[in-house]
C-alpha positions, 0 to 999 in steps of 0.5 A, spaced: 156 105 822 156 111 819 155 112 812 159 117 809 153 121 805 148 120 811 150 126 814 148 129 807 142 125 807 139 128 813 141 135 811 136 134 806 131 131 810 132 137 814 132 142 809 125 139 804 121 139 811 123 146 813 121 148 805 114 144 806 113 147 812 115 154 809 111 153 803 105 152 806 105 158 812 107 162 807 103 160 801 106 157 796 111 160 791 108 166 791 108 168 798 116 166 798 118 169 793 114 176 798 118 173 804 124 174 800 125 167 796 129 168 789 124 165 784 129 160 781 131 158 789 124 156 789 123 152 783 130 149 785 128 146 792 120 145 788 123 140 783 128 136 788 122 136 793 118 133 787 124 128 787 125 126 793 118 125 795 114 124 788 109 130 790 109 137 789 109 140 796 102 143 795 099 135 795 104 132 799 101 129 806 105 127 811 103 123 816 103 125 824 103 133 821 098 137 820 099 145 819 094 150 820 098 157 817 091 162 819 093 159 827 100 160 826 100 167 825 095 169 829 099 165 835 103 170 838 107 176 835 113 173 836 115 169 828 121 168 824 121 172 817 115 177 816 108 174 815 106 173 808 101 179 805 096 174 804 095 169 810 
């Protein structure tokens, strides 16, 4: 049976790993906001990431999931958004 917050929940989920990854292909904060991120959208995702997992996404470790950002943009010409100034 479905709860009726699952599909928010799940949304939720979807939308910290997608900035958790972000965060650290582009380099943090300040490689979002040169991405094009408005400052207080990062602070925002920053503090219900902090929330939901108790860590801040420079800290945080998921299991099973590593990310090498210098590989990811030296993979292929192909990327989503513009690489960061600073990789």
């Amino acid at each position: 049976m479905i709860n009726a917050l699952e599909p928010l929940g799940t949304q939720m989920v979807e939308d910290m790993i997608g900035f958790w990854v972000m965060w650290h292909l582009y380099g943090g904060f300040d490689g979002l906001v040169e991405f094009g991120m408005h400052k207080s959208t990062i602070w925002r995702k920053v503090a219900r990431f902090r929330k939901m997992t108790g860590h801040h996404p420079d800290v945080f470790v998921m299991p099973g999931i590593s990310i090498d950002p210098k590989a990811y943009w030296e993979s292929s010409d192909i990327k989503v958004g513009r690489p960061p100034i600073k990789p």
